[in-house]
N, C-alpha and C positions, 0 to 999 in steps of 0.2 A: 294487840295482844299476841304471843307467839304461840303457835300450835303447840298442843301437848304432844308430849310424845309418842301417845298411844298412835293419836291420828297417824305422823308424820310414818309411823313405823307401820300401820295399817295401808297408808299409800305407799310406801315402797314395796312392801308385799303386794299390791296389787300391781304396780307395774310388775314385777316377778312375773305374776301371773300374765302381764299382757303379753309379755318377751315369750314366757313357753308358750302363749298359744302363734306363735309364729314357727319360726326357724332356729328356735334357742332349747337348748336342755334346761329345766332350772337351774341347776350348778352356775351355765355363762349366765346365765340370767339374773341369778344373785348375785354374780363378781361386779357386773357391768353397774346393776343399781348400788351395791354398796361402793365401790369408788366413788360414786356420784354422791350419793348421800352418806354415807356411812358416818361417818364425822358428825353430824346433825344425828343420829338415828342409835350409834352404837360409837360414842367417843372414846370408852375404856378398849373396845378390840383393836387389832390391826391385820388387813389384807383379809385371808383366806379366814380369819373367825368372823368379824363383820358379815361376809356372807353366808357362814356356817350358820350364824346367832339371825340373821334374818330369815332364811329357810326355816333354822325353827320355830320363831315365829309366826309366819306362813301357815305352817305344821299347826301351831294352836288355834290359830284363828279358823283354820279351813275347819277342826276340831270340834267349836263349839256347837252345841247344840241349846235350845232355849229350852226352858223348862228345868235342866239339868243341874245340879249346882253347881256354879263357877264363880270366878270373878266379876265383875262385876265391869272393871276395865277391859275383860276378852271380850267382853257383852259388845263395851261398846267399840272396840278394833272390829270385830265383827261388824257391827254396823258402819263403821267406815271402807270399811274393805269393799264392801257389798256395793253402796255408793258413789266410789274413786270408779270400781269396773263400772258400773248401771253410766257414768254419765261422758267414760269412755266410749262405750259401745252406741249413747245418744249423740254422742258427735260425730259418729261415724269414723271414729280415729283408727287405723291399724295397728296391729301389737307395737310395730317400733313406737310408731307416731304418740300411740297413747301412753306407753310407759314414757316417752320423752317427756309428753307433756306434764303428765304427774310429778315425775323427778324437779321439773321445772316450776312446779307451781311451789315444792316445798323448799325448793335451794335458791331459786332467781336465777340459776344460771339458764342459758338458751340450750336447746336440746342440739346434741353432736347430729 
């Protein structure tokens, strides 16, 4: 069965997140995961909106709060988000290492 897209779109926000907590701004941080993904994640944009459209993403997800009304889908990007970082940071992966491997596990490609 193929990942929805909420997931798909929740792990690439979280590699985002694993890139800045390294040696990345978010901006390269979302260029680098949208090239990678972007096409799976956001196929109507191209280049600089792909990572424009995932930061804002990011943006809503980091947003939610429970209790609140929302969506029901941010509920559960949230909870994916949450999950992609918790089982990076169980592996003991480093920012690169761990956004490689997230991008990796949603494309199949091998991490650059």
């Amino acid at each position: 069965m193929p990942y929805s897209l909420d997931l798909k779109r929740a792990a690439a926000a979280a590699a985002v997140t694993r890139l800045a907590a390294g040696r990345r701004n978010l901006n390269d941080a979302a260029a680098w995961v949208a090239a990678r993904v972007g096409d799976a994640v956001y196929p109507t944009q191209n280049g600089k909106q792909k990572a424009a459209a995932l930061l804002d993403f990011r943006k809503k997800v980091l947003g939610y709060q429970p209790g609140k009304r929302t969506s029901y889908r941010l509920a559960i990007a949230r909870f994916h988000y949450d999950n992609c970082l918790k089982w990076a940071n169980e592996c003991g992966l480093g920012p690169e290492d761990g956004a490689a491997t997230l991008i990796e596990t949603l494309s199949g490609k091998a991490p650059d």
